[in-house]
KOLVOVEX-285309 format. One record per residue (C-alpha): residue in three letters; x, y, z. Coordinates in steps of 0.25 Angstrom, whole numbers, padded with zeros to 4 digits, always signed. Each point is the difference from the previous one (the first is absolute). Layout:
<sites>
ALAXYZ
...
</sites>
This chain:
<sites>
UNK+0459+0454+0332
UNK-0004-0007+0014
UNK+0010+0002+0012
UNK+0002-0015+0002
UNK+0002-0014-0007
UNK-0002-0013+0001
UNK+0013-0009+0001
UNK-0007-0015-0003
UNK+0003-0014-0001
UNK-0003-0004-0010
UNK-0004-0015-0002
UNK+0011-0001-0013
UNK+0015-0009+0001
UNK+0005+0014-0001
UNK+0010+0003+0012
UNK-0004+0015+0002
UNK-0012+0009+0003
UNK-0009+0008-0008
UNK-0004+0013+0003
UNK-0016+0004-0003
UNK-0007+0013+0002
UNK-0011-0002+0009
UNK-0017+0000-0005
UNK-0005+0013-0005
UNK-0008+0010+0012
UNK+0006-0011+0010
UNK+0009+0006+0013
UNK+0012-0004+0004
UNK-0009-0004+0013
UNK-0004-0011-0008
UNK+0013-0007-0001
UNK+0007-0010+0008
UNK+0011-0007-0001
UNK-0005-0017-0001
UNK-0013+0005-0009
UNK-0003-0009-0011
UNK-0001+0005-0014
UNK-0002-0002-0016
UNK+0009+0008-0008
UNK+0001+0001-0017
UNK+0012-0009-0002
UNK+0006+0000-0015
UNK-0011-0005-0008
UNK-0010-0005+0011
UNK-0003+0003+0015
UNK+0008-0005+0013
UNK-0001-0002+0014
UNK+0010+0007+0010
UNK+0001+0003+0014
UNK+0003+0014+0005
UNK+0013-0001+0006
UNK+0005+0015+0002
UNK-0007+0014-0003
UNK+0009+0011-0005
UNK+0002+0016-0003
UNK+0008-0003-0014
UNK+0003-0009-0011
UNK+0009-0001-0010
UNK-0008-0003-0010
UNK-0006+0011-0008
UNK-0015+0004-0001
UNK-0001-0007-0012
UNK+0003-0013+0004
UNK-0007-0001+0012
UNK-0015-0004+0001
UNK-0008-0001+0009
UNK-0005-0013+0008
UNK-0014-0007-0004
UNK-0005-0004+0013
UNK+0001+0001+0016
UNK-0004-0013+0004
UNK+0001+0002+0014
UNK-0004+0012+0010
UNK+0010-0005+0010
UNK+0013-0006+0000
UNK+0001-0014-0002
UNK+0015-0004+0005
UNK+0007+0010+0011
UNK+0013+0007-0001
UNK+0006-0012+0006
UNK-0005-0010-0011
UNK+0003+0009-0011
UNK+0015+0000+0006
UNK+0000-0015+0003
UNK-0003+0001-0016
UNK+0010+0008-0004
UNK+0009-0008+0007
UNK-0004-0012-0006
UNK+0001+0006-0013
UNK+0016+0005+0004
UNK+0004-0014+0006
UNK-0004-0010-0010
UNK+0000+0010-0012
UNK-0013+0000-0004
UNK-0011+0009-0009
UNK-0004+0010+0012
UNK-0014-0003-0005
UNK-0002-0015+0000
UNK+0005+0001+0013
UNK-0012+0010+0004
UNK-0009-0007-0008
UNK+0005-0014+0007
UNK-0003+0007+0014
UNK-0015-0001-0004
UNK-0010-0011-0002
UNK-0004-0002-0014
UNK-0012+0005+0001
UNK+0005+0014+0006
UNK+0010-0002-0012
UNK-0011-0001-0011
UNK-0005+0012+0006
UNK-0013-0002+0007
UNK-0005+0005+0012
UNK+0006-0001+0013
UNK-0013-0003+0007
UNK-0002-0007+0012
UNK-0011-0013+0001
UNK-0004+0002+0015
UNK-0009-0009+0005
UNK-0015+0000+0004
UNK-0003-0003+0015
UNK-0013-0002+0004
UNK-0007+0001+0014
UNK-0013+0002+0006
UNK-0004+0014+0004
UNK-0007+0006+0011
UNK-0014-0003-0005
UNK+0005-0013-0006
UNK+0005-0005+0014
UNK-0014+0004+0005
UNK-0007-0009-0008
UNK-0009-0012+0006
UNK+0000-0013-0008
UNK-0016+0003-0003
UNK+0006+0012-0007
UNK+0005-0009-0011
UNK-0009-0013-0002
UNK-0004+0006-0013
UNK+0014+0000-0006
UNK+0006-0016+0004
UNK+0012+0007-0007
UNK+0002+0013+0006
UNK-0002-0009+0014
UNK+0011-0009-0002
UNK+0010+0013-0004
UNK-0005+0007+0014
UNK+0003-0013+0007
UNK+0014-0001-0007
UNK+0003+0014+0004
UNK-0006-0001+0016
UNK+0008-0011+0002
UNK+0013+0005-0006
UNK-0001+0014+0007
UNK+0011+0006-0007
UNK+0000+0005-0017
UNK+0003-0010-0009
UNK+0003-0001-0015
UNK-0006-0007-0011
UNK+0009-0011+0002
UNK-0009-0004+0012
UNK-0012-0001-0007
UNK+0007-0012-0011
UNK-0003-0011+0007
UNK-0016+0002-0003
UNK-0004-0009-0009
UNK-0011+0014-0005
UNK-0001+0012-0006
UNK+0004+0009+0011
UNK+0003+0012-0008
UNK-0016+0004-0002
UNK-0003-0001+0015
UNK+0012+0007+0005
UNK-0004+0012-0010
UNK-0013+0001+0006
UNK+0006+0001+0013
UNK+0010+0010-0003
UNK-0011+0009-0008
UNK-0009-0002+0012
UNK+0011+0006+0009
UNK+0001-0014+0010
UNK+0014-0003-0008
UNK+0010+0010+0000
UNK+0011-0001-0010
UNK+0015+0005+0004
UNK+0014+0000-0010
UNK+0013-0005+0006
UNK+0007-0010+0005
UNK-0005-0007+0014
UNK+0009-0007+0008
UNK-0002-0002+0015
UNK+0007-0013+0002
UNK+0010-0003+0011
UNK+0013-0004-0004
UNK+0004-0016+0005
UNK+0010+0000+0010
UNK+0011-0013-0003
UNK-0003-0014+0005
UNK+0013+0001+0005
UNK+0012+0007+0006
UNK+0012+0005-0011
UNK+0013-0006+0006
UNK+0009+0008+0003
UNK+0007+0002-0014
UNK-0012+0003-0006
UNK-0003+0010+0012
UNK+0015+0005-0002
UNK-0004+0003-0015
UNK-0014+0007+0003
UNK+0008+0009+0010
UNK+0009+0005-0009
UNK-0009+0002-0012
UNK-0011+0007+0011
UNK+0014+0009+0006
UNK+0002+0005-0015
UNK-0014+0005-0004
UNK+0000+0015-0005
UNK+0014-0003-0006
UNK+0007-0007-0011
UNK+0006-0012+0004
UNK+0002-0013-0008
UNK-0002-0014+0006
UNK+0003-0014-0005
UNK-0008-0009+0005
UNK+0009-0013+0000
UNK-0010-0011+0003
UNK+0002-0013-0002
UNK-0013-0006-0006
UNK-0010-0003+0009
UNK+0006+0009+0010
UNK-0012+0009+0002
UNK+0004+0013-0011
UNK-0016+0001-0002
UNK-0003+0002+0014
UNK+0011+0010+0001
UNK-0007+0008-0011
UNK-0015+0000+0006
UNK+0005+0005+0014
UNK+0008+0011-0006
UNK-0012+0003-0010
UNK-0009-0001+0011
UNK+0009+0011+0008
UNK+0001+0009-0014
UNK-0017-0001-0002
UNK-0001+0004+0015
UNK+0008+0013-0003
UNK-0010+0005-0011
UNK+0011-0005-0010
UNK+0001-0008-0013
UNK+0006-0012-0003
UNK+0006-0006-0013
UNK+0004-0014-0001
UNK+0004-0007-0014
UNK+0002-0012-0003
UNK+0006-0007-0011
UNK-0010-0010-0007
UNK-0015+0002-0002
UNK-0003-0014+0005
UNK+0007+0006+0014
UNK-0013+0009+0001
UNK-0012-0007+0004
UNK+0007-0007+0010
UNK+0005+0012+0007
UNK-0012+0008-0001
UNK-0008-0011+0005
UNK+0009+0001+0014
UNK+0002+0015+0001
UNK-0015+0000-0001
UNK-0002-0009+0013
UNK+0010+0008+0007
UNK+0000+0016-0005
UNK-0015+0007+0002
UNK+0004+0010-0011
UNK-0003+0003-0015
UNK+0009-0008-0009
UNK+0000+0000-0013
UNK+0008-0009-0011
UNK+0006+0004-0013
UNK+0006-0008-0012
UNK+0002-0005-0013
UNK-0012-0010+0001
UNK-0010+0010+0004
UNK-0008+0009-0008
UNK+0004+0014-0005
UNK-0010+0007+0007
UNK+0002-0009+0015
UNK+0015+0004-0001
UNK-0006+0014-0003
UNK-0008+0000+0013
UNK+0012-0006+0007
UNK+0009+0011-0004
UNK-0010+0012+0003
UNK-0003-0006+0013
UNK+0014-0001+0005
UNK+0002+0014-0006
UNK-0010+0007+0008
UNK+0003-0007+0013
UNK-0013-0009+0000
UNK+0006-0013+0002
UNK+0011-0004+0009
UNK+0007-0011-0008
UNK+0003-0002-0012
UNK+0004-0015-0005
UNK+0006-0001-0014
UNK+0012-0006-0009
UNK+0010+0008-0006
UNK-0007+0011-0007
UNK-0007+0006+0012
UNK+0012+0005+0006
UNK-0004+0013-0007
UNK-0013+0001+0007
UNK+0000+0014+0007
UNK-0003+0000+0016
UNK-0006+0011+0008
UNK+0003-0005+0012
UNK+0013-0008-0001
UNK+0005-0009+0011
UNK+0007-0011-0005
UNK+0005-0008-0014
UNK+0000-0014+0001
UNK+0007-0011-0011
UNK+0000-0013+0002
UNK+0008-0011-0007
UNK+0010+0012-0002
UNK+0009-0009-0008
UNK-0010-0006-0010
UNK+0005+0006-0014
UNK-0017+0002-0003
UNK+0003+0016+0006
UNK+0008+0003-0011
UNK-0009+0005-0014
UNK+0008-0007-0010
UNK-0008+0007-0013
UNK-0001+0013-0003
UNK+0003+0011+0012
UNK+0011-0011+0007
UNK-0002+0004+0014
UNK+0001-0008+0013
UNK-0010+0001+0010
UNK+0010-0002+0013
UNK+0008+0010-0005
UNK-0011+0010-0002
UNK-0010-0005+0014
UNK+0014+0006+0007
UNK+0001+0013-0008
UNK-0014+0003+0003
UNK+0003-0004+0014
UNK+0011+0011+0001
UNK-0010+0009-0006
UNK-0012-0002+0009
UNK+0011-0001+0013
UNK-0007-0013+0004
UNK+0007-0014+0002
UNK+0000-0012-0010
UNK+0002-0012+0002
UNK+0003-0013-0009
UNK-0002-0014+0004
UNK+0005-0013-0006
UNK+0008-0012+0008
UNK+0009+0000-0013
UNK+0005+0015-0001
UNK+0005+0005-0014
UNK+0016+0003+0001
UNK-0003+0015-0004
UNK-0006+0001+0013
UNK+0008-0009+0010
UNK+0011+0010-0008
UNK-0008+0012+0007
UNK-0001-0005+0012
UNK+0015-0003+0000
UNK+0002+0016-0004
UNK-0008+0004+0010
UNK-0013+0006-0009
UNK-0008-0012+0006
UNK-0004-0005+0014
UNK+0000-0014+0001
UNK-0011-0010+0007
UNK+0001-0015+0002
UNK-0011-0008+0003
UNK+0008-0013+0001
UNK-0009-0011+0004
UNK-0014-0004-0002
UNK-0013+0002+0007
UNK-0008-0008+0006
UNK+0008-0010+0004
UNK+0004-0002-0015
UNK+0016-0007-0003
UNK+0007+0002-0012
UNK-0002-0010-0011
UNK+0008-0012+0000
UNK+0009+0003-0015
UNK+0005-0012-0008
UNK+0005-0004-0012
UNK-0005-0012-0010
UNK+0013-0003-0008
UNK-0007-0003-0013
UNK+0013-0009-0006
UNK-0002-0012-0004
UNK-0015-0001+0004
UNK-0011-0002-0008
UNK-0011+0009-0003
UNK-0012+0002-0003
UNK-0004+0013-0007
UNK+0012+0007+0009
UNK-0006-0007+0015
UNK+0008-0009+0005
UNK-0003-0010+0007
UNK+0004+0004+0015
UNK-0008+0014-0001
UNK-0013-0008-0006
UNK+0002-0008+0013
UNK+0001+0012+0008
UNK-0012+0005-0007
UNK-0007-0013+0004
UNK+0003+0000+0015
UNK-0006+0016-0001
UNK-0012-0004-0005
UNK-0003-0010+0008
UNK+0001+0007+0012
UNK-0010+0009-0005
UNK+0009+0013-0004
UNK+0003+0007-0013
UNK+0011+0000-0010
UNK+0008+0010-0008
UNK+0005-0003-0013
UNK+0008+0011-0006
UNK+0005+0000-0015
UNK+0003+0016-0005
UNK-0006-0004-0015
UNK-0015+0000-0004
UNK-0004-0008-0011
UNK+0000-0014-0002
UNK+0014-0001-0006
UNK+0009+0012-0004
UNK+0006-0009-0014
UNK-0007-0007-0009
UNK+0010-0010-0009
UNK+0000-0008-0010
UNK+0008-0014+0003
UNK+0000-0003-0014
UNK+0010+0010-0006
UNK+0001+0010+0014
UNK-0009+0011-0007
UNK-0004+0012+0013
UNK-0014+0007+0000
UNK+0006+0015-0001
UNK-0008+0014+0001
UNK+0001+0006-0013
UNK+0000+0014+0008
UNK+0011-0002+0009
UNK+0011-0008+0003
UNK-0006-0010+0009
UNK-0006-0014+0000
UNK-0016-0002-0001
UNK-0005-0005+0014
UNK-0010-0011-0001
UNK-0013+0003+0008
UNK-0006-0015+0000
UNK-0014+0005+0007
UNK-0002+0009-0012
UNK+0006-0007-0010
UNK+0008+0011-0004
UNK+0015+0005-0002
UNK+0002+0013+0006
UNK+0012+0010+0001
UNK+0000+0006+0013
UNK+0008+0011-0006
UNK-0008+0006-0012
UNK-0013-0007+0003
UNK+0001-0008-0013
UNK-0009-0012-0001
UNK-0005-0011-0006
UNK-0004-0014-0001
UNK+0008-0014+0003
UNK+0005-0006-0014
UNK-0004-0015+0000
UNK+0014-0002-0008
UNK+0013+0006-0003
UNK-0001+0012-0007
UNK+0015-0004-0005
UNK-0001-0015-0004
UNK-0016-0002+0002
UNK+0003-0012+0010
UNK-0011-0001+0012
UNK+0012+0000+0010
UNK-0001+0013+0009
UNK+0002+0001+0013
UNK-0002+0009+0011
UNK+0014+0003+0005
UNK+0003+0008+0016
UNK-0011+0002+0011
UNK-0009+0011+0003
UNK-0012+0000+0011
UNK-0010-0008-0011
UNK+0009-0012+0000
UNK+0003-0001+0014
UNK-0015+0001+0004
UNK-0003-0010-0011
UNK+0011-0011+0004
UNK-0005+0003+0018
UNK-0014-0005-0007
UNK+0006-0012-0005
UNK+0006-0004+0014
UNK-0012+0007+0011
UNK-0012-0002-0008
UNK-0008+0004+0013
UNK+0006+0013+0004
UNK-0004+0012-0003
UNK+0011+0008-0009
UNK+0001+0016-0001
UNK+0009+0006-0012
UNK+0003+0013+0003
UNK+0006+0009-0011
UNK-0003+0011-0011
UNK-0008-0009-0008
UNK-0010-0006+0011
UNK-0002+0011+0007
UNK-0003+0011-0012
UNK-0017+0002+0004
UNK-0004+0009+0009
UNK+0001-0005+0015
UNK+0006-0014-0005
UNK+0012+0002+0008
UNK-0009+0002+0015
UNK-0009-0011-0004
UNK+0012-0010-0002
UNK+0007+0006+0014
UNK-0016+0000+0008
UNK+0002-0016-0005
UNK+0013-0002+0005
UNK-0003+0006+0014
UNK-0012-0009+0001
UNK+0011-0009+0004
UNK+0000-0017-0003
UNK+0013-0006-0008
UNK+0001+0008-0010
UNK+0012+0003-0011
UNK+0002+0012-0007
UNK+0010+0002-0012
UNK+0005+0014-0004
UNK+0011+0011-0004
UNK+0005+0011+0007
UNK-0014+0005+0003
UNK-0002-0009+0011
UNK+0013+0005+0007
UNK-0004+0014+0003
UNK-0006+0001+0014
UNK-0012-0010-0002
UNK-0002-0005+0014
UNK-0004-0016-0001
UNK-0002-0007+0015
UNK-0002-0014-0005
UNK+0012+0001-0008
UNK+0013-0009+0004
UNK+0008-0001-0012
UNK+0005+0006-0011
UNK+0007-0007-0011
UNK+0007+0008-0011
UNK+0000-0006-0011
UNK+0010+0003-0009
UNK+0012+0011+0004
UNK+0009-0001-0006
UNK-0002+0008-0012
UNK-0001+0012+0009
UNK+0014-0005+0004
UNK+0006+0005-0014
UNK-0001+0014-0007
UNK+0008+0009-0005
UNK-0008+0012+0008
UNK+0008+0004+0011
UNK-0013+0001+0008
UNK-0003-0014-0001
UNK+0004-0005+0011
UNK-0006+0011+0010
UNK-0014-0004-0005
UNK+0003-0015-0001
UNK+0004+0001+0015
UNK-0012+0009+0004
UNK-0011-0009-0007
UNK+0005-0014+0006
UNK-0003+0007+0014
UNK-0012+0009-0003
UNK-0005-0016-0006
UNK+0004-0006+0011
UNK-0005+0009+0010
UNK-0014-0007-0004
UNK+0005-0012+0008
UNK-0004-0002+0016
UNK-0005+0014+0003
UNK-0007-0005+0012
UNK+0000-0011+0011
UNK+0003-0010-0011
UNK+0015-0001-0004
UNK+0003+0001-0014
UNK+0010-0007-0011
UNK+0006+0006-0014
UNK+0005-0011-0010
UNK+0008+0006-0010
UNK+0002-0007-0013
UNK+0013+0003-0006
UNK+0013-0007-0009
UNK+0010+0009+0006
UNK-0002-0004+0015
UNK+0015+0007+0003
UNK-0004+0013-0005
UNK+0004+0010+0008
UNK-0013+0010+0000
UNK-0007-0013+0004
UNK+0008-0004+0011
UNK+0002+0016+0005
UNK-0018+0000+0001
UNK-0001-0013+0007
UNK+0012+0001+0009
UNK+0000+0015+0004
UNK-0012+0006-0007
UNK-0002+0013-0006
UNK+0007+0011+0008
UNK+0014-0006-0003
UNK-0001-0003-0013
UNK-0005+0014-0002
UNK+0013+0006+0007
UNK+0008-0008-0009
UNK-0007+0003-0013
UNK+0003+0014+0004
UNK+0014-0002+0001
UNK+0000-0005-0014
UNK-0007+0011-0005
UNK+0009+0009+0006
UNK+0012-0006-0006
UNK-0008-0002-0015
UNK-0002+0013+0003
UNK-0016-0002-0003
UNK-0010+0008+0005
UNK-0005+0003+0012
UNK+0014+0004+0000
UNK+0001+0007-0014
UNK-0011+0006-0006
UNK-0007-0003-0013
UNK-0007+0003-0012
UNK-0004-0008-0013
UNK-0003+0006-0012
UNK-0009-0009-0008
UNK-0002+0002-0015
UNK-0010-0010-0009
UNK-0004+0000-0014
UNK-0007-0008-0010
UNK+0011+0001-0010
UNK+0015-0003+0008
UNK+0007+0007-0009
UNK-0007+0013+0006
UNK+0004-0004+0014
UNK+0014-0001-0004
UNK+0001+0012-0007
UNK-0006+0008+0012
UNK+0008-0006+0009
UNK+0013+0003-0009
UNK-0005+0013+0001
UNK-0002+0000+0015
UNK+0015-0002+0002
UNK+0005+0009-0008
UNK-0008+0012+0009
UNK+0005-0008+0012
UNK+0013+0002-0006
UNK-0001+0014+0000
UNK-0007+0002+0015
UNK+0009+0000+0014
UNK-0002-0014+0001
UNK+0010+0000+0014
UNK-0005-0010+0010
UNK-0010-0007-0008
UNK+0003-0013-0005
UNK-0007-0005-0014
UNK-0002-0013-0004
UNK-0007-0004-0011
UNK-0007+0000-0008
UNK-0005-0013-0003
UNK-0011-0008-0003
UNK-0009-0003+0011
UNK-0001-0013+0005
UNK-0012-0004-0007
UNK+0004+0007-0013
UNK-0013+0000-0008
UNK-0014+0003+0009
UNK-0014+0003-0007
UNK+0006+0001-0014
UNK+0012+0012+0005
UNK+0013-0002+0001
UNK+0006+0005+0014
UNK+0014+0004+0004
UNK+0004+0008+0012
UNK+0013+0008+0007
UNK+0002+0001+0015
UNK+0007+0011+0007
UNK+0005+0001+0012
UNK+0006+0009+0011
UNK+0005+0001+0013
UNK-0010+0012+0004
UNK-0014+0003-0006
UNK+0004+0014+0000
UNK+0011-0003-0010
UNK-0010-0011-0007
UNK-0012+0012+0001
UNK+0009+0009-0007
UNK+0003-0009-0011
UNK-0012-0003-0002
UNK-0006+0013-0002
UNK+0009+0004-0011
UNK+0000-0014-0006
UNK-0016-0001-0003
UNK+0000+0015-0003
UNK+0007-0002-0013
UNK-0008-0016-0003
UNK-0012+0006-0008
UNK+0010+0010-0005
UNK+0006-0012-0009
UNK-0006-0004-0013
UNK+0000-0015+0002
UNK-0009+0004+0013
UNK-0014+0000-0011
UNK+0002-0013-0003
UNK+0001-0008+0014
UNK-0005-0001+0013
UNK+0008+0004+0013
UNK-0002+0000+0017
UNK+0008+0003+0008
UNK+0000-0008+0013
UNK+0006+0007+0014
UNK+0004-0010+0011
UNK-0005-0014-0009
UNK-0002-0013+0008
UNK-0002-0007-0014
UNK+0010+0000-0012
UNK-0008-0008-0010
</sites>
């Protein structure tokens, strides 16, 4: 028997960790903990990570086997990342193993090589750099490549040779076999960072200098930045002072549409090797990404939620901006939130992070009132930028036309004719969210899920935006077969369609999921926005997050006050924090801005509490209701979220559930539930839920882990689907 064995993750929903004799005639030299593996698993073969090596097992000889393959010679995640896994995997109670396999790329998941694509830079050598003109009169081809390379003096890679409307390929070979060209791999860089056109002011510099007096320790900064205040400037100088170190910097944001845009302008300012990894790139670009940040090859690394896992050689600083923006937290499968796990790795690396937003998450205006966090203000606005003049259109009593009335179609007007743009917002795509018959009052309902049908005009389809269903607009009632249907509610498709009708000669942008789906459709709308002219632009909640617009003077919201109503405590924390992150479009430079906003409940006192005081106060006051409700971030909670195809199985489970809750030390945790979740019936399964709450997350911890020990230990667990979900920011 060998003298070691291999404790791995392995890529299963089993919470535990398998134990593996290492490969026949290998040494235990050839074992490190982070290594990639294939192992027989059952009745076909896994993949795992290495997680520990051992002197004993308890299981017997018999029923240990030996691994399949060694992926990787060296270790792919260090001690640390492996310990930020298994804390993962303790705090939010997840498989140890899809949390290893989540701390990979996909294509490192699948198994395939962790091989690096470097780059081919070419120069001219010695003898090529003695060559005379004469020497190549034979070769047009060859002639133009010397020239290329004399006058750029410097290696270059293939990229530079794309503009020539030839075969350069050929050519270049011959160089390179003749020995005039020589060929070298990795990444050249010798630009000089950008110094800013301007000076920070003196809050901005206050931030800087505490960030730069934190570096080689943990500290956690909110950057409390109203919008337009200059947070990205912030970010590039302390970047800048990080790269300078020899160290490496992680910034995530929270919208893939965020990316081009930031990249664009850390590319002006920072000479290093960034690299960009999300869900819209391919497997093997996120892949190179990865490996490039893990080996310490680029400096910065600009992603969405996902690449918080990304391993750094060198770390310096973490990054997140838009820190309230519920996009950080996974809400399928492993249900982790990014914020939450940037600071962990933070504390683990003994670097600083720092989360920007100008409309803070209560859970972290909660730290900074304990103490965990510092807190940065950045009051005003650059550049001689004000704040936005906020008012409210009393929509009472007036006549409207598709949801404008007609003082904010004046205001729009006015804008126009000055030559600035417009903001429409409307949080609903689509053309209409009802279609209803006026005849006998028949709904266009989802067969899947308990939802209306959303008319898409421009498609000619109903859609449901929770299951995906679709299909073509009836002519007539289903019901009573009378041609009298109509499109009820207002999404972005109707909006743009009734602006046509009253500015036939302006140029109109809709900006949401629908219109922006093809590649670089989202840059080539925001490049046509920035070529400046009256202009008006309609859109959801992706035109709120940190899209800056220079021509743009007002911002009209459409329609608020369904977000004014829910029965999610949350609601209003993000009502509050999209009405300012939207109207922080409004006026960012020289030119003042206006936000209308469209409402029937003028007296409202979230409306009022926005446009009178702004967010800070209404966030100290949603904390003191919180605290008296006894909500979070005061209480902490978990949902246990159970779905079935057949309701009677959820019930029986759940039944089952209480009755083991029954028989645990259930002191300090609070249960409620279960119930069915708000929207009942999604995709064809039937969903209820139960919440638990404690006071402390050692006591919830606790429960917890004796609590889903015993859940596939129940019968009724074979015949449903169950998550569990730490610290939810969404109960439907």
């Amino acid at each position: 028997m060998p003298t070691f064995y291999l404790n791995i993750a392995v890529d299963v929903p089993l919470s535990r960790v398998f134990d593996y004799l290492p490969l026949a005639d290998s040494l235990r030299t050839d074992y490190h903990p982070g290594q990639r593996v294939r192992v027989p698993f059952g009745r076909s073969h896994k993949n795992g990570l290495i997680l520990s090596i051992s002197a004993s097992s308890e299981l017997s000889s018999k029923q240990l086997k030996p691994i399949a393959e060694l992926f990787d010679q060296q270790a792919l995640l260090s001690s640390q990342d492996l310990a930020l896994s298994r804390w993962m995997s303790s705090y939010y109670h997840h498989p140890i193993g899809e949390v290893c396999a989540q701390a990979m790329p996909k294509a490192l998941r699948a198994g395939k090589p962790a091989s690096l694509d470097l780059p081919k830079n070419y120069a001219l050598s010695p003898s090529g750099q003695a060559l005379q003109p004469t020497d190549l009169k034979r070769s047009r081809r060859q002639a133009e490549l010397w020239d290329l390379l004399q006058q750029n003096n410097k290696p270059v890679t293939a990229e530079y040779f794309a503009g020539l409307s030839w075969d350069w390929r050929s050519p270049l070979k011959s160089m390179i076999d003749k020995g005039w060209v020589f060929v070298a791999e990795g990444f050249n860089n010798d630009r000089q960072s950008t110094a800013a056109s301007f000076k920070p002011n003196s809050a901005q510099q206050t931030a800087i200098d505490e960030v730069s007096q934190a570096q080689q320790s943990f500290q956690c900064f909110l950057l409390d930045g109203v919008t337009g205040s200059g947070k990205t400037e912030v970010y590039l100088q302390l970047i800048q002072q990080v790269i300078a170190a020899g160290r490496q910097v992680l910034v995530l944001l929270p919208e893939i549409t965020l990316t081009p845009q930031l990249a664009g302008r850390f590319k002006q300012r920072l000479a290093c090797q960034m690299v960009i990894s999300h869900s819209a790139l391919s497997d093997g670009q996120r892949l190179q990404a990865w490996l490039q940040i893990q080996q310490g090859l680029a400096s910065l690394l600009l992603g969405t939620r996902s690449a918080v896992f990304t391993p750094m050689q060198n770390p310096g600083l973490i990054i997140l901006d838009e820190e309230h923006d519920s996009s950080f937290k996974q809400q399928e499968g492993f249900r982790y939130s990014a914020r939450d796990v940037a600071i962990m790795r933070a504390r683990d690396y003994n670097i600083p992070v720092l989360l920007g937003t100008a409309t803070p998450s209560l859970e972290s205006l909660y730290n900074v009132q304990q103490g965990r966090f510092k807190h940065l203000l950045l009051p005003e606005r650059t550049a001689g930028a004000s704040h936005p003049d906020m008012r409210l259109i009393d929509c009472r009593n007036l006549r409207l036309d598709n949801h404008l009335s007609q003082p904010l179609l004046t205001a729009i007007a006015k804008t126009l004719e000055r030559d600035e743009q417009v903001i429409l917002f409307v949080n609903r795509r689509g053309f209409a969210p009802v279609l209803m018959c006026h005849s006998c009052g028949w709904l266009a309902q989802c067969r899947h899920c308990d939802s209306r049908l959303v008319i898409h005009k421009n498609a000619h389809l109903l859609r449901c935006h929770h299951c995906g269903m679709e299909h073509s607009i009836p002519r007539v009632c289903p019901s009573c077969e009378q041609a009298e249907l109509f499109p009820l509610g207002l999404g972005t498709e109707r909006l743009e369609e009734t602006l046509n009708t009253h500015f036939p000669e302006v140029p109109i942008s809709r900006i949401d999921r629908d219109s922006t789906r093809k590649k670089d459709a989202m840059q080539s709308l925001i490049d046509k926005i920035h070529q400046g002219g009256a202009q008006i632009m309609v859109g959801t909640q992706m035109l709120a997050k940190g899209h800056h617009f220079p021509n743009v003077t007002l911002v009209g919201m459409v329609d608020v006050d369904g977000g004014l109503f829910s029965c999610d405590f949350r609601a209003s924390e993000r009502m509050s924090q999209l009405m300012i992150q939207v109207a922080g479009r409004a006026g960012r430079e020289e030119k003042l801005g206006r936000v209308l906003i469209q409402t029937h409940h003028p007296e409202h006192p979230l409306l009022n509490t926005l446009i009178h005081d702004g967010y800070g106060p209404f966030a100290q006051q949603a904390l003191s209701e919180r605290q008296q409700a006894q909500l979070p971030p005061y209480h902490y909670q978990a949902l246990l979220r159970v779905n079935a195809l057949d309701e009677a199985a959820v019930l029986r489970f759940l039944s089952e559930v209480q009755q083991l809750i029954s028989q645990l030390d259930s002191r300090g945790i609070e249960v409620l539930g279960p119930v069915p979740a708000p929207m009942l019936k999604r995709a064809g399964r039937f969903r209820y839920q139960l919440l638990l709450q404690s006071v402390t997350r050692k006591t919830r911890f606790e429960f917890l882990h004796a609590l889903l020990g015993g859940l596939d230990r129940l019968k009724s667990s074979r015949h449903i689907r169950w998550s569990i979900d730490v610290d939810p920011i969404d109960l439907f």
